[in-house]
C-alpha positions in Angstrom: 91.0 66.2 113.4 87.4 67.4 114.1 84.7 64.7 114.0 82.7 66.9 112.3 84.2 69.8 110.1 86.6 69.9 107.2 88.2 73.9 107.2 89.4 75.1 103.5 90.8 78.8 102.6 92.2 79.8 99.6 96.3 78.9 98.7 96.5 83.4 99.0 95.9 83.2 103.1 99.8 81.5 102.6 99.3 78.2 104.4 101.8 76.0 103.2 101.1 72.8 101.6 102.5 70.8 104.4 101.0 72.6 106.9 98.2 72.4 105.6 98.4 68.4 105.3 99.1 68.8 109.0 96.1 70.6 109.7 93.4 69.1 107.5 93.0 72.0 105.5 92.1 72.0 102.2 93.2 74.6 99.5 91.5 76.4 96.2 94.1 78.1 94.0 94.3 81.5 93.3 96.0 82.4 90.1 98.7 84.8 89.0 99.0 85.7 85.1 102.5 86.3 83.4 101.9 87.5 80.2 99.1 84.7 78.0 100.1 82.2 80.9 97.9 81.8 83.9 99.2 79.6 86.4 98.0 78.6 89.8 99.4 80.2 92.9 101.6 78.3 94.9 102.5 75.7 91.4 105.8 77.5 90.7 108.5 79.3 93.3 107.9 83.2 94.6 111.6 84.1 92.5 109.7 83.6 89.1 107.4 86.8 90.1 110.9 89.0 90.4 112.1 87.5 87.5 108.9 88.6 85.5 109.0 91.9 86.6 113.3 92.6 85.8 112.6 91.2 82.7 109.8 93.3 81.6 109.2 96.3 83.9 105.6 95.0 85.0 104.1 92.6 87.8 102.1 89.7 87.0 98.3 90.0 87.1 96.7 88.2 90.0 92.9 86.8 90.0 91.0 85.2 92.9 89.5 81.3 92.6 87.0 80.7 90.5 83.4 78.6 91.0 85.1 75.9 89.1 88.3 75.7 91.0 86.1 75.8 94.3 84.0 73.5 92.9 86.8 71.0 92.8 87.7 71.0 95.9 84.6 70.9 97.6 83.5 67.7 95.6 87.1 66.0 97.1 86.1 67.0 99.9 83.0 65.2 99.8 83.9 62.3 98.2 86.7 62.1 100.8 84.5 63.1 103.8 80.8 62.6 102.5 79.1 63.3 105.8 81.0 66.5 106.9 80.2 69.8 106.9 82.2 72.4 104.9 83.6 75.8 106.8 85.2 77.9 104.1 87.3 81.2 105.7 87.3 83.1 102.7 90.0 85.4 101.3 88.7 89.5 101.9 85.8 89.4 99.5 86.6 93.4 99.1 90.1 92.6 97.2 89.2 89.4 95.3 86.0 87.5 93.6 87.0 84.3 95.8 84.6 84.4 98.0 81.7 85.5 95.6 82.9 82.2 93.7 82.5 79.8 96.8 79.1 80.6 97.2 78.2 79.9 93.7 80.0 77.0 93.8 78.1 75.6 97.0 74.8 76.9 96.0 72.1 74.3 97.7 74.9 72.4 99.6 73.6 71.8 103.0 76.9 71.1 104.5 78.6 74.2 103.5 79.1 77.5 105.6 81.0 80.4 103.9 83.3 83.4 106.1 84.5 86.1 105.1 87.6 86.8 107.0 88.1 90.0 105.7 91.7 89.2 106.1 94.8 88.4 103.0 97.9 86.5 103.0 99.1 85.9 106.3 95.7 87.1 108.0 94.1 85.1 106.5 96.1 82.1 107.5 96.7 83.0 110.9 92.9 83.1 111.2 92.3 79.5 109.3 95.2 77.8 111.9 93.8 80.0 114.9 89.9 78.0 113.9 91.9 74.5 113.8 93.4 75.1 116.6 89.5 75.7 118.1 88.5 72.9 116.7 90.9 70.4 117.5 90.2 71.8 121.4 86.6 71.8 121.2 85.6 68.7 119.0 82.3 68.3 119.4 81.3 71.7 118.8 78.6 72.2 116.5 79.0 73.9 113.1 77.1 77.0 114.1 79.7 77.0 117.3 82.4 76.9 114.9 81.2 79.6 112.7 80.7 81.4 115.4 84.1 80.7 116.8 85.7 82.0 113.2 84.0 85.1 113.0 85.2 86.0 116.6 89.3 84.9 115.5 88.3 86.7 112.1 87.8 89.9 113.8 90.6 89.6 116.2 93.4 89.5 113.9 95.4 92.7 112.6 97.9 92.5 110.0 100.6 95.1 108.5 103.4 94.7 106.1 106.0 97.7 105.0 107.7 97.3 101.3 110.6 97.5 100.8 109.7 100.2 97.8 107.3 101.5 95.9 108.4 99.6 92.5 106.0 96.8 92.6 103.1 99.2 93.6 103.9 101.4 90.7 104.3 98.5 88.4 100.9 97.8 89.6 99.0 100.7 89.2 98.9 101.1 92.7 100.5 104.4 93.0 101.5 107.3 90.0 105.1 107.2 89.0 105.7 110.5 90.6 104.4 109.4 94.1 106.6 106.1 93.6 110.2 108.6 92.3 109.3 110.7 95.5 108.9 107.8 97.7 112.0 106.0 97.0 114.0 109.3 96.7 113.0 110.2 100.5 113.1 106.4 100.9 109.1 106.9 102.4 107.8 103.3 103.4 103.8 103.4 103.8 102.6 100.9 105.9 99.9 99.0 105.0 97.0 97.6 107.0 94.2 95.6 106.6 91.1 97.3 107.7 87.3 95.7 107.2 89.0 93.4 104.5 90.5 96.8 102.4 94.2 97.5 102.4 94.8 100.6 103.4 98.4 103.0 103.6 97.7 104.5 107.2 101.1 105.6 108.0 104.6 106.5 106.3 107.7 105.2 107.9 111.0 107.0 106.8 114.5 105.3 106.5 115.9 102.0 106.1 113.7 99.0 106.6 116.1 97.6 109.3 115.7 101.1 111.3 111.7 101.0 110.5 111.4 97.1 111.6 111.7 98.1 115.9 109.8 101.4 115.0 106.6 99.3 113.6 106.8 96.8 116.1 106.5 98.7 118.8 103.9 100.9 117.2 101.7 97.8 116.2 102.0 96.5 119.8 101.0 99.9 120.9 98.2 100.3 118.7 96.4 96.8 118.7 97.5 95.1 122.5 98.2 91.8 120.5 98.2 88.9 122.6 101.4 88.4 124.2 101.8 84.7 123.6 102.7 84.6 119.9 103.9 87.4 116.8 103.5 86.0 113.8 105.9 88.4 111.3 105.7 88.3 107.7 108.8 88.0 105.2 108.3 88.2 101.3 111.5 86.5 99.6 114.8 88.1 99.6 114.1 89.9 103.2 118.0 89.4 104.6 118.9 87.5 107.7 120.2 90.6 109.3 116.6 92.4 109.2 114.8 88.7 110.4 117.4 88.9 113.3 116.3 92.8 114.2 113.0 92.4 113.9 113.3 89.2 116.1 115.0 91.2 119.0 112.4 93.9 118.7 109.8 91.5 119.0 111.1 89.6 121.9 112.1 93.5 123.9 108.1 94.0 123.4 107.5 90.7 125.4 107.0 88.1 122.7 108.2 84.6 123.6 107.4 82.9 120.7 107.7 84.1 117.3 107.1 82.3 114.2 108.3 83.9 110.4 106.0 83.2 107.4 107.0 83.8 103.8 104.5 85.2 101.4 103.4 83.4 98.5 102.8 84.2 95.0 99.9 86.4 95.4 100.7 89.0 97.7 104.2 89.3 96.4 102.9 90.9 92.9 101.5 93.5 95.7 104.3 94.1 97.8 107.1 92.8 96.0 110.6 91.3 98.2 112.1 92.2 101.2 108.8 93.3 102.0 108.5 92.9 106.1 104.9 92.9 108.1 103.4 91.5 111.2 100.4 89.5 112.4 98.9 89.6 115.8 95.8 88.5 117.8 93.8 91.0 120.2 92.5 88.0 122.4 93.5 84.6 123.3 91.2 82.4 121.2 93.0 79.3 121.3 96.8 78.2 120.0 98.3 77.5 116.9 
């Protein structure tokens, strides 16, 4: 652990709690909302969001952390670690008020530094593990390093994710009903990407996810040049072993070694809904996770 820094994120950027534990990384809830009953994300299993929505036709609400809720943590934080500083790698301040509620929260605290990653669910968490990683090489960095340090991983992670259809997204509010009838008739995919911290459909894929899997693997390798050393690729639940196993093969035929599956929580499955599939990767080497 770094002599000097204590890294916290949000429970959205997916980190599990035992990695976290592993990594000294502390986490502010986010919340999801189920009718009059708000509940922090990551407090009850991913199955209860599909269950919500085949029950009653609609996705839970979700709402970033508020002052209080980062208030919390960062007074553990201190009182655990009363001399170190604070670097908090923020959710996308575009999609959530997370980030707005950190700062109020740490208003006049001289041992806090705020990021945005512009980054969500898995970006977000492959760009907290990529700073530990940093830090755990480079321990007596200063915090101004470190910052430093995040904002360059920040930037250098891409993220996309395909659902599996558009039934979440209408639920949502996120597209008309007609776009959604269309979409799933022609069985239309769009693929969504995170860009400057928005996410944004840049491209439709057509077919069946387990055809479109190798398709947006090699067309994320093309477009990005990720590093070659790692693919992080992104499952929400339900995503079958047979599509894990494809997109594992297409991944390895585009060079990657090492590969490493992470599930999406709470938050970003009342987005995308299950057997959503997506991928992270990192432009530069900037340390290991």
């Amino acid at each position: 652990m770094h002599n000097n820094i204590i890294l916290a994120a949000e429970t959205g950027s997916d980190i599990t709690p035992e990695l976290a534990k592993e990594l000294g990384i502390y986490l502010v809830p986010m919340h999801v909302q189920m009718d009059d009953l708000t509940l922090d994300d990551g407090s009850f299993p991913v199955s209860d969001i599909c269950a919500f929505y085949e029950k009653t036709g609609r996705v839970p609400k979700t709402s970033g952390s508020t002052p209080f809720d980062c208030k919390k943590v960062f007074d553990r934080i201190h009182s655990e670690h009363p001399d170190k500083y604070i670097l908090y790698l923020a959710y996308s301040a575009i999609t959530t008020v997370s980030y707005q509620s950190a700062v109020i929260a740490a208003e006049g605290d001289e041992l806090f530094r705020i990021i945005d990653t512009k980054q969500v669910s898995v970006g977000q968490g492959t760009a907290v593990r990529k700073t530990a990683a940093f830090l755990s090489a480079h321990p007596d960095c200063s915090i101004d390093e470190a910052v430093t340090a995040a904002e360059r991983i920040a930037e250098s992670v891409e993220m996309s994710f395909i659902p599996d259809n558009l039934d979440y997204l209408r639920a949502g509010g996120r597209v008309s009903n007609t776009t959604a009838l269309v979409g799933n008739l022609l069985n239309l995919h769009p693929c969504i990407e995170i860009i400057d911290g928005r996410l944004m459909a840049k491209k439709k894929y057509r077919g069946s996810t387990d055809s479109i899997i190798p398709k947006m693997i090699r067309d994320f390798v093309e477009k990005h040049q990720p590093d070659t050393k790692k693919l992080f690729l992104i499952c929400s639940i339900g995503l079958p072993d047979s599509s894990k196993r494809i997109a594992e093969e297409a991944a390895s035929a585009a060079g990657y070694s090492e590969i490493e599956w992470c599930e999406t929580g709470c938050v970003i499955t009342c987005h995308g809904g299950p057997k959503a599939f997506g991928i992270v990767g990192i432009r530069n080497s900037s340390g290991s996770c």
